[in-house]
PDBQT receptor file of N, H, CA, C and O in Angstrom, charges set to zero:
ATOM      1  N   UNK A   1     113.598  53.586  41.944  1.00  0.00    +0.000 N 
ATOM      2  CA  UNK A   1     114.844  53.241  42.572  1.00  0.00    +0.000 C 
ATOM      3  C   UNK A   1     114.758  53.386  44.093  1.00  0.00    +0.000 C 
ATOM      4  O   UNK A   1     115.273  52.515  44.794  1.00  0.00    +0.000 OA
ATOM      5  N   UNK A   2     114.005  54.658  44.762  1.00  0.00    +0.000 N 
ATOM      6  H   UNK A   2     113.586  55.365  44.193  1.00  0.00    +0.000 HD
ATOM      7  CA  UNK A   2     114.431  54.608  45.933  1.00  0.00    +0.000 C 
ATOM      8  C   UNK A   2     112.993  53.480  46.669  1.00  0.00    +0.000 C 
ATOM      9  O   UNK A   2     112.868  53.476  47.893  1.00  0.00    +0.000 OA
ATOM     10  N   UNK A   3     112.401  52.947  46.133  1.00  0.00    +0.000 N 
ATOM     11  H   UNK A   3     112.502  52.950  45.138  1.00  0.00    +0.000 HD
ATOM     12  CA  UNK A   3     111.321  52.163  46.395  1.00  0.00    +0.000 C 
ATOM     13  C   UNK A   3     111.958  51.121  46.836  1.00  0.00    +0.000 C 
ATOM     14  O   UNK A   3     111.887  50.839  48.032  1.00  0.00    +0.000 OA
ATOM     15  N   UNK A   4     112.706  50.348  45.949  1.00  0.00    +0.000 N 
ATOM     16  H   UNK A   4     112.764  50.577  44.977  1.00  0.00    +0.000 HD
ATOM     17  CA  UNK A   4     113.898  49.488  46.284  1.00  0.00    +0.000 C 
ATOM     18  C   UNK A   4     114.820  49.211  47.255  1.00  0.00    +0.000 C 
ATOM     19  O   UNK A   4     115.371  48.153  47.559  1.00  0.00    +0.000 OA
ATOM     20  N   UNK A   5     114.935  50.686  47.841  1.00  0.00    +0.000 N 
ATOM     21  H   UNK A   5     114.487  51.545  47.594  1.00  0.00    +0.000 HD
ATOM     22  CA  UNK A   5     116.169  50.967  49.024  1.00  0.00    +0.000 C 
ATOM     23  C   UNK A   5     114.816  50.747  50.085  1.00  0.00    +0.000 C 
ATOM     24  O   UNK A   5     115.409  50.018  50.880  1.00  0.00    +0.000 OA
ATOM     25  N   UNK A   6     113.854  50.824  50.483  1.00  0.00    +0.000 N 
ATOM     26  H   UNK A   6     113.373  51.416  49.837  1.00  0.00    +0.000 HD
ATOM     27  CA  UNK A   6     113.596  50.453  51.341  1.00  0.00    +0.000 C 
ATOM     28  C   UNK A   6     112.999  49.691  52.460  1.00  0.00    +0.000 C 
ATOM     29  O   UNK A   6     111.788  49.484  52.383  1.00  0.00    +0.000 OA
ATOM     30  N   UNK A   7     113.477  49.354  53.224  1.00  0.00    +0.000 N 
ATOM     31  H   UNK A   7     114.461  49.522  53.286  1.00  0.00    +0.000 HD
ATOM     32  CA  UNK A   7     113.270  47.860  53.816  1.00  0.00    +0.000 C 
ATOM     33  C   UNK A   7     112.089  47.739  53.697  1.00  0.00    +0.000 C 
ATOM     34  O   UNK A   7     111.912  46.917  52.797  1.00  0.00    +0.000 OA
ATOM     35  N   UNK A   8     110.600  48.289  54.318  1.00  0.00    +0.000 N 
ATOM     36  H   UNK A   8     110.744  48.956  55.048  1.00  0.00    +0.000 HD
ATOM     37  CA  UNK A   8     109.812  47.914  54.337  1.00  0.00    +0.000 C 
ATOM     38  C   UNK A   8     108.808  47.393  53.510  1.00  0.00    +0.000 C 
ATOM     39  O   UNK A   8     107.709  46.919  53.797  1.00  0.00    +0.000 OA
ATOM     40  N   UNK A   9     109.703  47.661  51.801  1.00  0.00    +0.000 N 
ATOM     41  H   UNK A   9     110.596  48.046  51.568  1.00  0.00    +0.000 HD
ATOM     42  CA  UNK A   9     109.351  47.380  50.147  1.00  0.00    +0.000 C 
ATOM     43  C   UNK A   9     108.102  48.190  49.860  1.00  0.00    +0.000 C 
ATOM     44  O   UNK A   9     107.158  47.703  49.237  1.00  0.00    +0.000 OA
ATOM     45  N   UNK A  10     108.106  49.180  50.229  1.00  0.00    +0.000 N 
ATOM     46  H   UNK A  10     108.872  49.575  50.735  1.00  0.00    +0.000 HD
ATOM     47  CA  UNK A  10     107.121  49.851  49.544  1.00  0.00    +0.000 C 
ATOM     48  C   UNK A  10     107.159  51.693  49.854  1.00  0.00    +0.000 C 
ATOM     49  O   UNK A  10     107.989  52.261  50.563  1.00  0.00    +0.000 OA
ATOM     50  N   UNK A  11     106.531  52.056  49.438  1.00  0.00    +0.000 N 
ATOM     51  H   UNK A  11     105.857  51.595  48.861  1.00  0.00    +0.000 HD
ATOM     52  CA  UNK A  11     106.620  54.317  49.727  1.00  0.00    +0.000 C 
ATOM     53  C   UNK A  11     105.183  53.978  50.203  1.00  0.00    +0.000 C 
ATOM     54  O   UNK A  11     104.252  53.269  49.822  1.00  0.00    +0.000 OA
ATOM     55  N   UNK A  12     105.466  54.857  51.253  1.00  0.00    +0.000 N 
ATOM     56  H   UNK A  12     106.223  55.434  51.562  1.00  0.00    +0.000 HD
ATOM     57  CA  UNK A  12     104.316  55.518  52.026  1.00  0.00    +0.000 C 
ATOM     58  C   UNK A  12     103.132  55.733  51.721  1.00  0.00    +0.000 C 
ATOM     59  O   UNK A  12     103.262  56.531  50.793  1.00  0.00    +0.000 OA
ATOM     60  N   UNK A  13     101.635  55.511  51.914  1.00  0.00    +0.000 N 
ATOM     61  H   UNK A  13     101.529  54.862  52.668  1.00  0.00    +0.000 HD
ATOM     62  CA  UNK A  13     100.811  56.268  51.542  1.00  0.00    +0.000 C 
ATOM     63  C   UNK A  13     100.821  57.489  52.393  1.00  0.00    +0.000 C 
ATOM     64  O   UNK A  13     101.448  57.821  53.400  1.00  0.00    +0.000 OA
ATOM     65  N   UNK A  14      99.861  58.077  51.603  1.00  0.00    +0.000 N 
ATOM     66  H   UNK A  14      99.352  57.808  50.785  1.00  0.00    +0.000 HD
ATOM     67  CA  UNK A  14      99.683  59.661  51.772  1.00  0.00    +0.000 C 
ATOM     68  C   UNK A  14      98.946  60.112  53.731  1.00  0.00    +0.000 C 
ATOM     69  O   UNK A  14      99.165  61.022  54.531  1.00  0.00    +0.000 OA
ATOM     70  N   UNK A  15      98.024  58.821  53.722  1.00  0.00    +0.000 N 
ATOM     71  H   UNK A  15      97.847  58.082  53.071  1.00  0.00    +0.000 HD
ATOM     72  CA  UNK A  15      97.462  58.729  54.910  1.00  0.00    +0.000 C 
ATOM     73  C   UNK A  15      98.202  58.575  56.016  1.00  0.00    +0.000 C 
ATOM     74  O   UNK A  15      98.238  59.332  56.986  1.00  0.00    +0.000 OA
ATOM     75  N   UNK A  16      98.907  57.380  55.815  1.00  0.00    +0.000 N 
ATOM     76  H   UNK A  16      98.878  56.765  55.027  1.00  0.00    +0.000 HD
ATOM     77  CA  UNK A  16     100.285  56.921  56.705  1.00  0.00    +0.000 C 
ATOM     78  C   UNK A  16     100.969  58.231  56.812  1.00  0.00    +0.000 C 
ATOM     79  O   UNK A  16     101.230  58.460  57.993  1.00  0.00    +0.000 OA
ATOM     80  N   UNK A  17     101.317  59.082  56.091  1.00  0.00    +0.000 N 
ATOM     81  H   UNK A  17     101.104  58.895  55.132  1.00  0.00    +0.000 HD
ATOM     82  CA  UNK A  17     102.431  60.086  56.774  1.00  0.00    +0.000 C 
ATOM     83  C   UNK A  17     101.217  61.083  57.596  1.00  0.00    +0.000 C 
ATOM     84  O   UNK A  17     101.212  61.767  58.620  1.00  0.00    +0.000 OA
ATOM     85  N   UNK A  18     100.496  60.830  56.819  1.00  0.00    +0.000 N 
ATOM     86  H   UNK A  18     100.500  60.274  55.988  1.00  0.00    +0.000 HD
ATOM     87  CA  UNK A  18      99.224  62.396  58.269  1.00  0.00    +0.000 C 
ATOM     88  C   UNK A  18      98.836  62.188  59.246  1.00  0.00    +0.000 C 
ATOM     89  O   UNK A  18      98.466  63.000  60.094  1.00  0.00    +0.000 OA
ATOM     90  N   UNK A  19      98.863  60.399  59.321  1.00  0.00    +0.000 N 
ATOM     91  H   UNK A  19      99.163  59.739  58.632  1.00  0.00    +0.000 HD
ATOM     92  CA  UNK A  19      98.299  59.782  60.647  1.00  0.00    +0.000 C 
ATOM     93  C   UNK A  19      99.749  60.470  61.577  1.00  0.00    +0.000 C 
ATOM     94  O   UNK A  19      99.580  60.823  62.744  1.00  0.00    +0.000 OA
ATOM     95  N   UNK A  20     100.767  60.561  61.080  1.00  0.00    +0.000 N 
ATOM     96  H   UNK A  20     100.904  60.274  60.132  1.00  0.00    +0.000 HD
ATOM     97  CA  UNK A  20     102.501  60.519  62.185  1.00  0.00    +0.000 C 
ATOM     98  C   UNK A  20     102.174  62.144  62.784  1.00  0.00    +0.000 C 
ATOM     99  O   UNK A  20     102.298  62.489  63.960  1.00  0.00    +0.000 OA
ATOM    100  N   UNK A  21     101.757  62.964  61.710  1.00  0.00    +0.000 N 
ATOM    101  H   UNK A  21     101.657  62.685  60.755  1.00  0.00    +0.000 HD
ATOM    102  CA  UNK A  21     101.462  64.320  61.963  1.00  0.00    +0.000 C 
ATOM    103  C   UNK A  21     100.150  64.543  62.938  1.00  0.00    +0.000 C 
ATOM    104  O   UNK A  21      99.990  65.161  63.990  1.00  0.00    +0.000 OA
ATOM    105  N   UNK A  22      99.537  63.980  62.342  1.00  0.00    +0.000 N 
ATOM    106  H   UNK A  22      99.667  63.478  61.487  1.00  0.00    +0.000 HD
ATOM    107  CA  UNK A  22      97.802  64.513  63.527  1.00  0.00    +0.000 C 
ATOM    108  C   UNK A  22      98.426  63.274  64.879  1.00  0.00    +0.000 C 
ATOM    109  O   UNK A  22      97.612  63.177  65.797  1.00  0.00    +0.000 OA
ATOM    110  N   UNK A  23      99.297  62.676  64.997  1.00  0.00    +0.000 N 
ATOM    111  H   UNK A  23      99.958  62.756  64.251  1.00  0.00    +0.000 HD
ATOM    112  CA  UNK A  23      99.363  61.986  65.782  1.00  0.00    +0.000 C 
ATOM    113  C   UNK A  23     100.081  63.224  67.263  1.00  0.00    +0.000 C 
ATOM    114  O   UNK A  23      99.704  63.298  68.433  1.00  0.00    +0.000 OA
ATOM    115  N   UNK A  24     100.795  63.734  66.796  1.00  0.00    +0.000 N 
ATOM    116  H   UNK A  24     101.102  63.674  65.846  1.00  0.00    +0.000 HD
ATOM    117  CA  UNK A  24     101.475  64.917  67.327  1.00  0.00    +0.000 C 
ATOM    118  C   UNK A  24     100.216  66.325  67.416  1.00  0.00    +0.000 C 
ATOM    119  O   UNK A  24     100.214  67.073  68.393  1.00  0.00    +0.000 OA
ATOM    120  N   UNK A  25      99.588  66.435  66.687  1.00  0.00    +0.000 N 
ATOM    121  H   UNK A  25      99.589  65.827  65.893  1.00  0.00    +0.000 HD
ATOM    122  CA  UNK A  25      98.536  67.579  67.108  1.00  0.00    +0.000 C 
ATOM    123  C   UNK A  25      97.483  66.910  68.296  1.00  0.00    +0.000 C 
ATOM    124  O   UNK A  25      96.737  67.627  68.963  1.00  0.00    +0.000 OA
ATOM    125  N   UNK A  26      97.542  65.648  68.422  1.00  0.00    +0.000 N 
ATOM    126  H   UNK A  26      98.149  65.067  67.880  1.00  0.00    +0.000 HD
ATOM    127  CA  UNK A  26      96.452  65.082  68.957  1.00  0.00    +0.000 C 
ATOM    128  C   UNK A  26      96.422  65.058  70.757  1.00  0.00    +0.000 C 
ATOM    129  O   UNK A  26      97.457  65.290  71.381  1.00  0.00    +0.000 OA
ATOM    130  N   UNK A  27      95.575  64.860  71.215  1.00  0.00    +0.000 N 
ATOM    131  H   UNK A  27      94.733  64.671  70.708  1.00  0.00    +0.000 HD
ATOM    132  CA  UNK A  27      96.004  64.359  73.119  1.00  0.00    +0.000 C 
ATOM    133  C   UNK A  27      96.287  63.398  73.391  1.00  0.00    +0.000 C 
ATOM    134  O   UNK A  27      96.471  63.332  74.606  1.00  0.00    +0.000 OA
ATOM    135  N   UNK A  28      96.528  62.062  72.644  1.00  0.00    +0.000 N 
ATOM    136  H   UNK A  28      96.379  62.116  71.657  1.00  0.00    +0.000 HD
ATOM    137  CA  UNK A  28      97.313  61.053  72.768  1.00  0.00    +0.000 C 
ATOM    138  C   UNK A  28      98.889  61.305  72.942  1.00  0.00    +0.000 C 
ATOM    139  O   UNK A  28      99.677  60.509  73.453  1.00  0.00    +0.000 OA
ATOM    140  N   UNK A  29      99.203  62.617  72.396  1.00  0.00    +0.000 N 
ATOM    141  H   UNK A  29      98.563  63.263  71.981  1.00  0.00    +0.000 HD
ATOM    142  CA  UNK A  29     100.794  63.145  72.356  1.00  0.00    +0.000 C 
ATOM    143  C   UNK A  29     100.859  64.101  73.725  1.00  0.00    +0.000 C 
ATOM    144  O   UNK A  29     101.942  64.397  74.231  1.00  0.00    +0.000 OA
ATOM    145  N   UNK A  30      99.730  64.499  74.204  1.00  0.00    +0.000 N 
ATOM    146  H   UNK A  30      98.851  64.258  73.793  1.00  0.00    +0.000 HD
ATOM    147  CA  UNK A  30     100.022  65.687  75.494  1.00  0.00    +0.000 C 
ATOM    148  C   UNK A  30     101.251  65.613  76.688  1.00  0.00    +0.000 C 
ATOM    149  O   UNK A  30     101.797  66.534  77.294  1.00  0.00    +0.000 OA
ATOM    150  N   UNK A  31     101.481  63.960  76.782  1.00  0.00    +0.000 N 
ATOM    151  H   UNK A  31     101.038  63.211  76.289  1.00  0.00    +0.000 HD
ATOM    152  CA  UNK A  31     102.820  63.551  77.826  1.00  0.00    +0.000 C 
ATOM    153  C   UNK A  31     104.126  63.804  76.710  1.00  0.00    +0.000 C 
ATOM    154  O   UNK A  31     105.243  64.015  77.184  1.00  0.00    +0.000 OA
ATOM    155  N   UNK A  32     104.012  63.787  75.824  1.00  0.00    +0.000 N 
ATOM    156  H   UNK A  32     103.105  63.616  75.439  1.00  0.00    +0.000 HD
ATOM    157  CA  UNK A  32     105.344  63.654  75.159  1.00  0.00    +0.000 C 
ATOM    158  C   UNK A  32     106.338  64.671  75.083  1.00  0.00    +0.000 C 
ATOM    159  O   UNK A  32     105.719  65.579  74.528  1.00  0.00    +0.000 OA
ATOM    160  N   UNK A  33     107.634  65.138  75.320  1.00  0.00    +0.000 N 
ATOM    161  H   UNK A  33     108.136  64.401  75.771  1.00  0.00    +0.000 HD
ATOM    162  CA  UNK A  33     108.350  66.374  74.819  1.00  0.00    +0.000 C 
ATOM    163  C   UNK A  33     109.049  65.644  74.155  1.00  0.00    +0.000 C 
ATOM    164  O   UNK A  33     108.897  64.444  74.383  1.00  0.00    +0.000 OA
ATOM    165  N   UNK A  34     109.930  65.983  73.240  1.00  0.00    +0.000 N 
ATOM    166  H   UNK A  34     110.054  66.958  73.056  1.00  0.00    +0.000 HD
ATOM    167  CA  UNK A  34     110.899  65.848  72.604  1.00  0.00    +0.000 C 
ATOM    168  C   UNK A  34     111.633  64.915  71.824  1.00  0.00    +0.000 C 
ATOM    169  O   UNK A  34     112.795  64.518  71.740  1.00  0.00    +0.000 OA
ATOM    170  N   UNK A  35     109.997  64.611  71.021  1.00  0.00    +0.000 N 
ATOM    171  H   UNK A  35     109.053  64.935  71.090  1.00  0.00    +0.000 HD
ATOM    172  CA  UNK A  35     110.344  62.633  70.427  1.00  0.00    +0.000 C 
ATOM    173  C   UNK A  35     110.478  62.850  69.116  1.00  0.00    +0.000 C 
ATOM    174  O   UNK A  35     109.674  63.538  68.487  1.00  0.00    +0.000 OA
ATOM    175  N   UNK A  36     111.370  62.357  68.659  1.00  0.00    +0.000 N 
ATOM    176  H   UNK A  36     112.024  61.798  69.170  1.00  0.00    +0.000 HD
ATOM    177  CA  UNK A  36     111.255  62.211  67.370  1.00  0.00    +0.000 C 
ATOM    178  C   UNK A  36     110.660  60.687  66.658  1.00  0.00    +0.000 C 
ATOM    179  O   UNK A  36     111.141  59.626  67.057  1.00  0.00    +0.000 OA
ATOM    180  N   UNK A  37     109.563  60.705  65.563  1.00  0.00    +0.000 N 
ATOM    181  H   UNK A  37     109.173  61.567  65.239  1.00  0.00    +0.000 HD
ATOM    182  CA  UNK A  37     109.097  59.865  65.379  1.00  0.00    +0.000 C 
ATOM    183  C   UNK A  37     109.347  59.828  63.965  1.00  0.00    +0.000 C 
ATOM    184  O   UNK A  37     109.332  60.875  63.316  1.00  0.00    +0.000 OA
ATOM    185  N   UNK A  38     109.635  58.427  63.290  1.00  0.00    +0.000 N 
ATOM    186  H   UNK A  38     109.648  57.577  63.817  1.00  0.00    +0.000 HD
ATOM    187  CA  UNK A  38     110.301  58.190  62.170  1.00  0.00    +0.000 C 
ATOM    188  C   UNK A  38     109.568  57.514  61.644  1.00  0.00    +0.000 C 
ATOM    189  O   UNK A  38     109.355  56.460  62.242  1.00  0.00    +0.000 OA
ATOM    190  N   UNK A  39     108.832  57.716  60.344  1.00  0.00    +0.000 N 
ATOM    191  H   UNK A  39     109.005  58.573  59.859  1.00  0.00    +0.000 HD
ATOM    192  CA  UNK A  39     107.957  57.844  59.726  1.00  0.00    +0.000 C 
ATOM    193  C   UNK A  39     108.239  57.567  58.046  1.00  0.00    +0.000 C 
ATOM    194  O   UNK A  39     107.522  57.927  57.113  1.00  0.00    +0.000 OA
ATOM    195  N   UNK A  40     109.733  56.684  57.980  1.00  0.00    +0.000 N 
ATOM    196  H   UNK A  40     110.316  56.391  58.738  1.00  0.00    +0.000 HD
ATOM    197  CA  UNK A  40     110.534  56.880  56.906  1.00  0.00    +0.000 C 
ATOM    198  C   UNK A  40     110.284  54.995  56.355  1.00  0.00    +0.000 C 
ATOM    199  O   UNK A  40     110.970  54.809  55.350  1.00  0.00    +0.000 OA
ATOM    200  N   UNK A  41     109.621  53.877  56.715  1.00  0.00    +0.000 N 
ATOM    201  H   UNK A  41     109.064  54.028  57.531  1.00  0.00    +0.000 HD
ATOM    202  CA  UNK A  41     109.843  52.642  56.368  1.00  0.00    +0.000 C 
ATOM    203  C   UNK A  41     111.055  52.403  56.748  1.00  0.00    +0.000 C 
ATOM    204  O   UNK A  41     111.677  51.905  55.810  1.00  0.00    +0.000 OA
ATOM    205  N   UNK A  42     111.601  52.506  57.549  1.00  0.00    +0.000 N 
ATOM    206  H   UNK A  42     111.096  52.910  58.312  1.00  0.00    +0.000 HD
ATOM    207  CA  UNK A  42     112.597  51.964  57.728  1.00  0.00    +0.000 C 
ATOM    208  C   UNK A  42     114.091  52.502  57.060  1.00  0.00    +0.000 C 
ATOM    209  O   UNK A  42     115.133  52.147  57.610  1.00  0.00    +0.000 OA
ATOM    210  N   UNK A  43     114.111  52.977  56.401  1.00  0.00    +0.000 N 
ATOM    211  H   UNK A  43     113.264  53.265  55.954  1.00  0.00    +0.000 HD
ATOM    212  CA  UNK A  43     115.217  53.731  55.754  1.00  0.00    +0.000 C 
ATOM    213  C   UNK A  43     116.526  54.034  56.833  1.00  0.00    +0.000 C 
ATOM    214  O   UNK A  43     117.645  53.658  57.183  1.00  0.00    +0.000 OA
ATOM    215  N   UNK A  44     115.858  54.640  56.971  1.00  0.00    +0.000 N 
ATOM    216  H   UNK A  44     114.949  54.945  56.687  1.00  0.00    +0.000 HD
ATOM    217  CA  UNK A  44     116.829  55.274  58.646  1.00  0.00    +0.000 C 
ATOM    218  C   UNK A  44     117.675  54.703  59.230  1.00  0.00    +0.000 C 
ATOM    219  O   UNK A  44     118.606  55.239  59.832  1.00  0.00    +0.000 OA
ATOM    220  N   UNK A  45     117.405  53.227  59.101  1.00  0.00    +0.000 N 
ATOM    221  H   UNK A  45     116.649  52.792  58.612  1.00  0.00    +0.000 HD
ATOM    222  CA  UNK A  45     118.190  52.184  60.190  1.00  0.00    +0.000 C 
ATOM    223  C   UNK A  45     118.854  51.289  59.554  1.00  0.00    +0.000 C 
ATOM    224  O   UNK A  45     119.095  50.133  59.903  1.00  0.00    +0.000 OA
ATOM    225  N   UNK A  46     119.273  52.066  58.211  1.00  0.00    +0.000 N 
ATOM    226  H   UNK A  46     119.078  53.005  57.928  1.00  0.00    +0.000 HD
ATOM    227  CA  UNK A  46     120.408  51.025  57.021  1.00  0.00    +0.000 C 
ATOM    228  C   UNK A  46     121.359  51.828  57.084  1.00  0.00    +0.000 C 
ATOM    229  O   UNK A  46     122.396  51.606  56.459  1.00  0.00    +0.000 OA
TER     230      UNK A  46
């Protein structure tokens, strides 16, 4: 059911959500404070 609800038609792989996480441990993130990054397919914005 909730596969359905979301826009992007499909759930996450497992990789896709660790890439959002090591993306934030990483030095590509060192300029950033206070971002929130949404990591949800789209859900969020219905």
């Amino acid at each position: 059911m909730y596969k359905s609800m979301v826009p992007i038609g499909r759930l996450a792989r497992a990789e896709e959500m660790a890439s959002a996480a090591l993306f934030f441990a990483s030095a590509q993130s060192s300029y950033m404070t206070g971002a929130d990054l949404m990591n949800d397919g789209g859900i969020g914005q219905v």
